[in-house]
C-alpha atoms as a printed R data frame, in Angstrom:
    type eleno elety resid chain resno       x       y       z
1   ATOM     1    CA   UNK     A     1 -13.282  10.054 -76.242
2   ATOM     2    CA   UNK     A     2 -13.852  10.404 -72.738
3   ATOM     3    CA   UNK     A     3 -11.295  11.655 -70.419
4   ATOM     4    CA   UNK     A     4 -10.969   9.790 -66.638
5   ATOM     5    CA   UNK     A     5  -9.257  11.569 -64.080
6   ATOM     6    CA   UNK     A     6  -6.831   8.791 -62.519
7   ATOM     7    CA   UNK     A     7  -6.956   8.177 -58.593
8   ATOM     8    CA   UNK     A     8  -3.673   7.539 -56.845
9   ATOM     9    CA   UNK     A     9  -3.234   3.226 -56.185
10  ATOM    10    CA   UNK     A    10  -2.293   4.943 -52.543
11  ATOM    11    CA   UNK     A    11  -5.389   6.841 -51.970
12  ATOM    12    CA   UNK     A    12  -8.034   3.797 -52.917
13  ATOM    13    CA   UNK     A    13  -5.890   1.505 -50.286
14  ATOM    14    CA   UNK     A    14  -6.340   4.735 -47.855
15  ATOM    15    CA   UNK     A    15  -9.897   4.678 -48.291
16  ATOM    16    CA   UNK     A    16 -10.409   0.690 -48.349
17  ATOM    17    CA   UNK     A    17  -8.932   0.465 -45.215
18  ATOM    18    CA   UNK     A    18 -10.942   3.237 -43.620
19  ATOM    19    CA   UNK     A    19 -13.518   1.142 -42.777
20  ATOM    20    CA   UNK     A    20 -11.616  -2.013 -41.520
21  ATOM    21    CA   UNK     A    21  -9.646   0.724 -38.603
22  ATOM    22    CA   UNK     A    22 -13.583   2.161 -37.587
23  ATOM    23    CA   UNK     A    23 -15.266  -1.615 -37.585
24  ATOM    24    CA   UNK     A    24 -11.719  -2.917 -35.720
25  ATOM    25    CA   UNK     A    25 -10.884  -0.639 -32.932
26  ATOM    26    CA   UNK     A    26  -7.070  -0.937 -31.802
27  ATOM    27    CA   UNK     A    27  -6.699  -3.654 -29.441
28  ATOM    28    CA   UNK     A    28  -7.191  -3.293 -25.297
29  ATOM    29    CA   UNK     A    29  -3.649  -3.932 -24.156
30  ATOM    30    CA   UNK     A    30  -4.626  -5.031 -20.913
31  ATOM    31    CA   UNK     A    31  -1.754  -4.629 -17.257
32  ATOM    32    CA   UNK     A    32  -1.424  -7.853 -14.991
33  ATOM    33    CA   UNK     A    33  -0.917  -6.743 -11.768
34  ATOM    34    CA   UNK     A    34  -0.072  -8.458  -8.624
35  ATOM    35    CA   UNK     A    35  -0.397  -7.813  -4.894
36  ATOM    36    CA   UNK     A    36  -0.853 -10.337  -1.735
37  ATOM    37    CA   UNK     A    37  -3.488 -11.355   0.868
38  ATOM    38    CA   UNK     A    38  -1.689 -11.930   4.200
39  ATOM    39    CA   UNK     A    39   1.341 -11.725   5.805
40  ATOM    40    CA   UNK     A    40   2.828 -14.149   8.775
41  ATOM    41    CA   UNK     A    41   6.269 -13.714  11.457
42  ATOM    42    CA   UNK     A    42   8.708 -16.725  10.330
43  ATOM    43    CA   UNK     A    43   6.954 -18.614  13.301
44  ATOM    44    CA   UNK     A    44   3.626 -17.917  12.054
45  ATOM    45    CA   UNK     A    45   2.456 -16.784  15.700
46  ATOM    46    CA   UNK     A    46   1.859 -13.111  14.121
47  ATOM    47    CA   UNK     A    47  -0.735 -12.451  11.691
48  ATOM    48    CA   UNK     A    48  -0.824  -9.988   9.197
49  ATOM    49    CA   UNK     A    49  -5.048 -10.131   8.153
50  ATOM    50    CA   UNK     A    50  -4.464  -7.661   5.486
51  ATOM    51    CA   UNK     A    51  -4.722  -7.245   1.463
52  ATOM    52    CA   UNK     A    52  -0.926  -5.569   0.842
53  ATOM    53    CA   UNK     A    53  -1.586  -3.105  -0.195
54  ATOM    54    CA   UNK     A    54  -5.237  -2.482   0.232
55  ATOM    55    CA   UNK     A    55  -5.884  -0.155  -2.243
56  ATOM    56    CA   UNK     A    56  -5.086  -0.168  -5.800
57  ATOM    57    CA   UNK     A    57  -6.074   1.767  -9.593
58  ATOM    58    CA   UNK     A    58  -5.917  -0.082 -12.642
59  ATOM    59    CA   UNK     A    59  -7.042   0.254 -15.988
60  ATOM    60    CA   UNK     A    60 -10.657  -1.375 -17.657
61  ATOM    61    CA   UNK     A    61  -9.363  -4.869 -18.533
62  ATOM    62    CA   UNK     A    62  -6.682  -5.145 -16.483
63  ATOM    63    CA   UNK     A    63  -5.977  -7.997 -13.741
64  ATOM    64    CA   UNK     A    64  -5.208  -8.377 -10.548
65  ATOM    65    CA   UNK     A    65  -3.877 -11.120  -9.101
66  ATOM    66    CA   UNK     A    66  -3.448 -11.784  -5.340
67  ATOM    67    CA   UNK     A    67  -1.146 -14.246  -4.377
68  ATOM    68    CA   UNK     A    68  -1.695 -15.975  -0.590
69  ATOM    69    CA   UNK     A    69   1.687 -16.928   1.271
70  ATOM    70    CA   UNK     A    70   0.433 -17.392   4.454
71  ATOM    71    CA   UNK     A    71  -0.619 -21.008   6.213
72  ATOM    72    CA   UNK     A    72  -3.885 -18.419   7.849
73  ATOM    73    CA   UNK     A    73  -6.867 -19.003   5.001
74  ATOM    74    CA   UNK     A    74  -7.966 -15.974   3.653
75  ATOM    75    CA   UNK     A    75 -10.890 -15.208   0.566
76  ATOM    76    CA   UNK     A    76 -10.670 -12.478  -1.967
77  ATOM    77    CA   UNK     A    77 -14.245 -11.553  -2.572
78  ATOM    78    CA   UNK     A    78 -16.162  -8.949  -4.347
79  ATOM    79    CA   UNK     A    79 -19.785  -9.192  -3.361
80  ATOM    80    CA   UNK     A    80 -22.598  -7.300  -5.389
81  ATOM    81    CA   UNK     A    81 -22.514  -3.790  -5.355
82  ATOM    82    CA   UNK     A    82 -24.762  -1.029  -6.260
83  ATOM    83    CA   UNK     A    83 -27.609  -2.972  -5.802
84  ATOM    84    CA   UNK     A    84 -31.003  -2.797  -3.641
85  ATOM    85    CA   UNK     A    85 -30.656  -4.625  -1.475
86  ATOM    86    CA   UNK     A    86 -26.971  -4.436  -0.945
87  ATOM    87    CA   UNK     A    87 -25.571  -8.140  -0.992
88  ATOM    88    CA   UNK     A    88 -25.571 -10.078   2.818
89  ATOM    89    CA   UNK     A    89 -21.953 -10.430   3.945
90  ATOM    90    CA   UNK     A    90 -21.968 -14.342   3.432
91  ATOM    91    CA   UNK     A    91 -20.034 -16.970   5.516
92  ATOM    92    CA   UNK     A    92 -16.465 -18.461   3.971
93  ATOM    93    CA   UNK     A    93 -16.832 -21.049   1.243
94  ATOM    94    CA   UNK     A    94 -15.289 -23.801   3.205
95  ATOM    95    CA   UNK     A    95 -18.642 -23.692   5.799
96  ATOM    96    CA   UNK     A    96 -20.990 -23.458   2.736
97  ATOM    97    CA   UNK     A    97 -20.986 -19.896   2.480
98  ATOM    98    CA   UNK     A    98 -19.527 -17.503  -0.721
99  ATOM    99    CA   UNK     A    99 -21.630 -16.511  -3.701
100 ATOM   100    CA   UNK     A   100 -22.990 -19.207  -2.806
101 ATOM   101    CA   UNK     A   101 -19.702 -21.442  -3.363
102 ATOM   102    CA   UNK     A   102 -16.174 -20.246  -5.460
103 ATOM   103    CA   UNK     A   103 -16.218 -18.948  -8.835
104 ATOM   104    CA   UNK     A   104 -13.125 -19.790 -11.253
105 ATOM   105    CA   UNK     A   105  -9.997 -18.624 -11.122
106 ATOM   106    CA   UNK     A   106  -9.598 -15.193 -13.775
107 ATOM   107    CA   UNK     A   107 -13.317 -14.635 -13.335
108 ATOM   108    CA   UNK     A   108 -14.706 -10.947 -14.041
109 ATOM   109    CA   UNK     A   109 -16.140  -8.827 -11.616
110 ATOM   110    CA   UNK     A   110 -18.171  -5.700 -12.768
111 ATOM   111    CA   UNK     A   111 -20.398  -5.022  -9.625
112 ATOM   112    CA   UNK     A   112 -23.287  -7.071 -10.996
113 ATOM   113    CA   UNK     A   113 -22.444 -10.574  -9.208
114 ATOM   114    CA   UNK     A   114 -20.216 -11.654  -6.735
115 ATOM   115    CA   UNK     A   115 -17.283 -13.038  -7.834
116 ATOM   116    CA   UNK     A   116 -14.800 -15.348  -4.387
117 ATOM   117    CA   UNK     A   117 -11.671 -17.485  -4.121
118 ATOM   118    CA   UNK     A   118 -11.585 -20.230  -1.776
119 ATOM   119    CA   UNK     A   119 -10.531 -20.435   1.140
120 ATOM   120    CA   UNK     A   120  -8.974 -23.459   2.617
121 ATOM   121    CA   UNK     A   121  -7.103 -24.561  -0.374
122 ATOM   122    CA   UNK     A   122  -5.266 -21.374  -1.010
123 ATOM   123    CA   UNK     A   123  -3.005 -21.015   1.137
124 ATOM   124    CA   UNK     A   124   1.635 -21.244   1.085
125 ATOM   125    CA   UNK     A   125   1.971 -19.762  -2.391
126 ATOM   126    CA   UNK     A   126  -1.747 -20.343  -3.860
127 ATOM   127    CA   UNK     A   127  -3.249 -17.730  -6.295
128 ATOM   128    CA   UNK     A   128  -6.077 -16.156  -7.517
129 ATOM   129    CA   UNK     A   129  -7.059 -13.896 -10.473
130 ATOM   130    CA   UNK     A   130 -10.130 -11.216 -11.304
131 ATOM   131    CA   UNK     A   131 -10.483  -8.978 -14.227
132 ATOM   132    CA   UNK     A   132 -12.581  -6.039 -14.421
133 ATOM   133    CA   UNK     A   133 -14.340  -5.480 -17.386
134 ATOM   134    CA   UNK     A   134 -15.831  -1.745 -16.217
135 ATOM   135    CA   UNK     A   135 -14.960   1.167 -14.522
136 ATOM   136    CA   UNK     A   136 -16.299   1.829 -10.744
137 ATOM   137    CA   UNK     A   137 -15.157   1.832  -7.281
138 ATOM   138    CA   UNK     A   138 -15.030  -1.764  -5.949
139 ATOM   139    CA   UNK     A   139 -14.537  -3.173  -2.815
140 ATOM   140    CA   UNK     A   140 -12.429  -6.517  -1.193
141 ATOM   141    CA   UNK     A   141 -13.338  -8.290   1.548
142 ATOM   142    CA   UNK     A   142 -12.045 -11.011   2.900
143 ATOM   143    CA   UNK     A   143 -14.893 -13.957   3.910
144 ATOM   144    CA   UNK     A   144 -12.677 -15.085   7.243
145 ATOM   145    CA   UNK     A   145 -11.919 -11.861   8.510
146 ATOM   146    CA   UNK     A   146 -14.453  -9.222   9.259
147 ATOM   147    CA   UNK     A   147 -12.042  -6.136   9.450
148 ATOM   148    CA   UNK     A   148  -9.814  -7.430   6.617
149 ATOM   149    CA   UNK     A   149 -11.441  -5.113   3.237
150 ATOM   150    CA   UNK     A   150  -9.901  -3.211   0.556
151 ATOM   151    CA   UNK     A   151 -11.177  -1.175  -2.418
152 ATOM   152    CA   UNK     A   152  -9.694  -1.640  -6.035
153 ATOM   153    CA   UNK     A   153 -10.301   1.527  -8.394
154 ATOM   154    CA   UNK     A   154 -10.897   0.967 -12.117
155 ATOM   155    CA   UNK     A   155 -10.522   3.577 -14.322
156 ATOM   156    CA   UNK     A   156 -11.519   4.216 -18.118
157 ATOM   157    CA   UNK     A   157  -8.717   3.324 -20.217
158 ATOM   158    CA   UNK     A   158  -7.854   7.110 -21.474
159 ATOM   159    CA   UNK     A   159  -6.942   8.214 -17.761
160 ATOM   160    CA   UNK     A   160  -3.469   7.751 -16.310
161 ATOM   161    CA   UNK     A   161  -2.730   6.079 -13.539
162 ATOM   162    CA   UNK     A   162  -1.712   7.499 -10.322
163 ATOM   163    CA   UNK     A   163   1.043   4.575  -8.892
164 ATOM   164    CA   UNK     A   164   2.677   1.463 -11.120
165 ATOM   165    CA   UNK     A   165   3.622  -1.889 -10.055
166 ATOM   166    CA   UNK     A   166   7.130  -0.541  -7.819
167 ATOM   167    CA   UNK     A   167   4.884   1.791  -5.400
168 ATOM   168    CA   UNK     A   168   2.612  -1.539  -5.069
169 ATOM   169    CA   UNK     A   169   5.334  -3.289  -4.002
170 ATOM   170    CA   UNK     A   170   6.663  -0.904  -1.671
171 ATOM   171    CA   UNK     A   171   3.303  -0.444  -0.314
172 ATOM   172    CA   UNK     A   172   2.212  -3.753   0.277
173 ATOM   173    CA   UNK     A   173   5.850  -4.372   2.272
174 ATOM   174    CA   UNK     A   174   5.390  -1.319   3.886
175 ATOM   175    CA   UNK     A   175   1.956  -2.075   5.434
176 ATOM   176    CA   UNK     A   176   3.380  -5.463   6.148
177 ATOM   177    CA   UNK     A   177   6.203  -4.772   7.814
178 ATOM   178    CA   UNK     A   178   4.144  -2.063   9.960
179 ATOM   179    CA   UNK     A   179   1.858  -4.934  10.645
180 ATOM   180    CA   UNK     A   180   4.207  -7.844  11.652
181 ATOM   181    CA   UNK     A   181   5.995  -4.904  14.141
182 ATOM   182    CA   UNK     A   182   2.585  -4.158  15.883
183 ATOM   183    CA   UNK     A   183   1.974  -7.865  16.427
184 ATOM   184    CA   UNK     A   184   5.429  -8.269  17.899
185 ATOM   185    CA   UNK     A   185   4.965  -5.467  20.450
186 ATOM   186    CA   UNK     A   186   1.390  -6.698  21.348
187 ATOM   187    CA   UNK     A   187   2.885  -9.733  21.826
188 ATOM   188    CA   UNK     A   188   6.245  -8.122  24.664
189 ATOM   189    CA   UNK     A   189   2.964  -6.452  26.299
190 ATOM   190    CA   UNK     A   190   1.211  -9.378  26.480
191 ATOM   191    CA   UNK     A   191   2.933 -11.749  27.350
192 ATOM   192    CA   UNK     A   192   4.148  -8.942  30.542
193 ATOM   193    CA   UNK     A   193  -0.038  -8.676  31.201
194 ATOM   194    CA   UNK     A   194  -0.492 -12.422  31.443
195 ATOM   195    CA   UNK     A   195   2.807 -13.464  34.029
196 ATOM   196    CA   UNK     A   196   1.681 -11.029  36.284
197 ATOM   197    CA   UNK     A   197  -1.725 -13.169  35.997
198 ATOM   198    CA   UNK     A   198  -3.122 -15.436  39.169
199 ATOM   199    CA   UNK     A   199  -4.710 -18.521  39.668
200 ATOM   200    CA   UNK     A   200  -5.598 -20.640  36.837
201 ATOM   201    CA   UNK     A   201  -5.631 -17.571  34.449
202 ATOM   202    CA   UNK     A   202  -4.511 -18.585  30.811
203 ATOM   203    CA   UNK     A   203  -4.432 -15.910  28.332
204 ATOM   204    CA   UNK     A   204  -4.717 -16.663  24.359
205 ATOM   205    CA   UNK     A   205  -3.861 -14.066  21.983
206 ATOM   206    CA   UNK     A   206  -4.138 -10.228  21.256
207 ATOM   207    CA   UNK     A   207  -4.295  -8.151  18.462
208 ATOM   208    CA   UNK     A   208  -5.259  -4.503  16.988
209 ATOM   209    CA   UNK     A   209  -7.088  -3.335  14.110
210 ATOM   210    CA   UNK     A   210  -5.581  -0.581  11.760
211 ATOM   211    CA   UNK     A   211  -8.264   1.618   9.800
212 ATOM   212    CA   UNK     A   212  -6.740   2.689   6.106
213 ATOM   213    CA   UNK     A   213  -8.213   5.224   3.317
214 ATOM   214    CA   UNK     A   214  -8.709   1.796   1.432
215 ATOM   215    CA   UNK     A   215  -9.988  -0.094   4.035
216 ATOM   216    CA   UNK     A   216  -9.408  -1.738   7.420
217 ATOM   217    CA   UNK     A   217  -6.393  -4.118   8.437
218 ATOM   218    CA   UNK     A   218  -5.949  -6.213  11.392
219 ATOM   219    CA   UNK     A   219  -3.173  -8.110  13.030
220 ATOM   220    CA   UNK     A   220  -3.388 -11.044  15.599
221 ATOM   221    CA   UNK     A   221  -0.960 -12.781  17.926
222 ATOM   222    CA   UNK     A   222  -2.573 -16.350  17.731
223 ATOM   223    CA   UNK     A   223   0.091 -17.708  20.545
224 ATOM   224    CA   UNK     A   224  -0.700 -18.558  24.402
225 ATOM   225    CA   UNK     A   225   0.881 -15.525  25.933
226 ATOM   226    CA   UNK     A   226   2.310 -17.550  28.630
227 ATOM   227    CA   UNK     A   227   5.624 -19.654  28.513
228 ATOM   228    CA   UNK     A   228   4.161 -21.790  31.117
229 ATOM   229    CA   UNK     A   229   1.344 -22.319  33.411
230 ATOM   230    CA   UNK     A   230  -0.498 -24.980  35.929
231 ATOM   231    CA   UNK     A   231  -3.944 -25.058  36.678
232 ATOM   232    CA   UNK     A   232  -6.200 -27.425  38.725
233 ATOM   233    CA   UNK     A   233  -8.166 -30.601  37.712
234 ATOM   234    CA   UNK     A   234 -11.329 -28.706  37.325
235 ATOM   235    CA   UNK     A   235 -10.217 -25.850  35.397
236 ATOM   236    CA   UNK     A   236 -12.740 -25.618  32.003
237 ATOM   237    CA   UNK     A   237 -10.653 -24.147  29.239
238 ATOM   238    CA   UNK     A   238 -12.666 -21.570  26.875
239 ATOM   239    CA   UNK     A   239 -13.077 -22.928  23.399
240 ATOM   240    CA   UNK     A   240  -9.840 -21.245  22.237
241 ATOM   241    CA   UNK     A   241  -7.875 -22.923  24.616
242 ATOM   242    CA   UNK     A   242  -9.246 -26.432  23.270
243 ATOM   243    CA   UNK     A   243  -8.952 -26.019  20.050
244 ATOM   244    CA   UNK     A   244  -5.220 -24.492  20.695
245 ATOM   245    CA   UNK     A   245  -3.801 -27.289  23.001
246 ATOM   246    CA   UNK     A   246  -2.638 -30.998  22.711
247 ATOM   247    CA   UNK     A   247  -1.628 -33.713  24.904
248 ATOM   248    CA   UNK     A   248   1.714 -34.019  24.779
249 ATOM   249    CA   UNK     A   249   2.485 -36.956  27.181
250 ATOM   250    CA   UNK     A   250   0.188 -38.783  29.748
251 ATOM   251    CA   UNK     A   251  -2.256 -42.066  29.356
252 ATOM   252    CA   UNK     A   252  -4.980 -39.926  28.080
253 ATOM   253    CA   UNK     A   253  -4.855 -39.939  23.642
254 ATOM   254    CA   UNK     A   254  -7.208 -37.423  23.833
255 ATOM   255    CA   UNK     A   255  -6.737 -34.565  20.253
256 ATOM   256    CA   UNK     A   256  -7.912 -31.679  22.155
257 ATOM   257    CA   UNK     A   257 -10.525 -30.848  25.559
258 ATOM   258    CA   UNK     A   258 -13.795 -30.783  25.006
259 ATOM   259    CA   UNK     A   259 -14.949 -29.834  28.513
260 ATOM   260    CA   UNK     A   260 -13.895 -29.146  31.932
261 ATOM   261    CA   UNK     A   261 -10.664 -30.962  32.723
262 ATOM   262    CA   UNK     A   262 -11.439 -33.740  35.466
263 ATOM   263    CA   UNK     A   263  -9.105 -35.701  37.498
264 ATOM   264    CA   UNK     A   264  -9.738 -38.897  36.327
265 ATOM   265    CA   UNK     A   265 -11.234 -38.505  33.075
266 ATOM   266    CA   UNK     A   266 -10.190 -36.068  30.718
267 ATOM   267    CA   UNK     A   267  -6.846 -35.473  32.334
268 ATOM   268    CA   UNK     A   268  -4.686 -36.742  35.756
269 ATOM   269    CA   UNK     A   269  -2.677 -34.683  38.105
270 ATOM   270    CA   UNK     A   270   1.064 -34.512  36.460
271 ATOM   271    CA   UNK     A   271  -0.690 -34.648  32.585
272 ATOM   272    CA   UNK     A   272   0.986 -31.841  30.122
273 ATOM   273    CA   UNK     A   273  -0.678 -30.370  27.513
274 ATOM   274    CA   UNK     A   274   1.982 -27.686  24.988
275 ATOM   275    CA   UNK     A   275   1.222 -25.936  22.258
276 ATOM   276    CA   UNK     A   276   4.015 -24.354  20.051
277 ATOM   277    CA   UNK     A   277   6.144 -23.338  22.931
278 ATOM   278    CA   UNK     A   278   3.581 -23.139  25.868
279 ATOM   279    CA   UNK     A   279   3.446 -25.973  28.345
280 ATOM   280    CA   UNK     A   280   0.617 -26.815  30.546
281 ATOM   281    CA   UNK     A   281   0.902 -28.894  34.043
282 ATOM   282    CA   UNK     A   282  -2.459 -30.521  35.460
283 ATOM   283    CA   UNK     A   283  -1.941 -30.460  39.219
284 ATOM   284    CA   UNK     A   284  -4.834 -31.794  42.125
285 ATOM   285    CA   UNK     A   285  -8.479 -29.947  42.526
């Protein structure tokens, strides 16, 4: 009779399932992370142009998303990289520009094609998602704002992580706050430049732009620097100053100049144009 050496029931479920754990790797647990594009004062005079914070490692298959608070439209973009030629800055999606156009919400980037957000319709709270399926060095730009860029890190899932979501969100206030505190002093200075101004002198906005190991930042003060002013009848505000002002009282239901200011026909002596809290008198040639 022959003998059979018996196998432990344990061992043949060891070695059935051998193959199952190399053909089914363990599953990617993936990080969502989150960080912001833009920052505003309460009065939304000072602009933050910034990603907070502009520089940030993550993990293969993670996600970022950037969440927009600001009323100032801003893109998150990642245009081709590592290619010949590199990839033409394009214009913002809302004047036909972009990839060409937006691509969807929790889109993947991985250098090979550009991947943008919108722009006019995310802004007060709107939000927008990419996940990167492959390790590199990638960088953000934003389509509005030239000197508003960023660089996102993605690293193979076996190395750690230098920062976690707390430093992120230190960081990002951080930078924001530093931001928001420039503006206001650009603003005090300013404002001091422009009433010591003659004539029919109107001055529109400053700013600064902030150079980061990530990237660039910017801020703007996008408020006449002037409480008050008065300028002749033929005065021909630049195009700033048209798009910026609004008749506030007077015969005239013009929305905004579109030339030179003429007794008579765009505006009369005694007409007052304001924006926010900046008034403008029209007085005689």
């Amino acid at each position: 009779m022959s003998r059979f050496n018996s196998i432990p029931f344990s061992a043949v479920i060891r070695w059935m399932l051998t193959p199952a754990v190399l053909l089914f790797p363990q599953a990617v647990h993936a990080t969502a992370w989150n960080a912001t594009a833009g920052a505003q004062s309460p009065g939304e005079g000072i602009q933050a142009l910034a990603f907070l914070p502009n520089e940030l490692w993550v993990h293969v298959f993670d996600t970022i998303t950037w969440t927009f608070p600001t009323s100032e439209i801003h893109t998150v973009t990642f245009l081709k990289q590592d290619t010949t030629p590199q990839q033409v800055r394009p214009r913002r999606p809302g004047v036909g520009g972009g990839c060409p156009g937006t691509t969807p919400d929790d889109s993947n980037f991985d250098g090979s094609a550009c991947v943008t957000s919108q722009d006019d319709e995310l802004v007060n709270g709107g939000t927008y998602t990419v996940m990167f399926p492959k390790a590199g060095n990638f960088k953000l730009v934003c389509l509005v704002h030239n000197n508003m860029t960023g660089a996102v890190h993605v690293l193979a899932a076996t190395e750690p992580l230098p920062f976690d979501q707390a430093f992120y969100d230190a960081q990002g206030h951080k930078e924001q706050t530093a931001l928001l505190t420039d503006g206001a002093g650009l603003k005090g200075q300013g404002t001091t430049t422009a009433q010591q101004s003659s004539g029919d002198a109107v001055t529109v906005g400053t700013g600064e732009i902030v150079a980061t190991g990530g990237g660039s930042d910017s801020v703007s003060v996008m408020r006449f620097l002037q409480d008050s002013t008065v300028v002749r009848a033929n005065f021909a505000p630049s195009p700033w100053q048209r798009a910026a002002l609004r008749v506030s009282s007077g015969s005239i239901p013009r929305p905004d100049w579109t030339g030179t200011i003429a007794s008579g026909r765009d505006a009369v002596p005694g007409d007052f144009y304001h924006s926010g809290d900046f008034q403008l008198q029209v007085c005689s040639a």
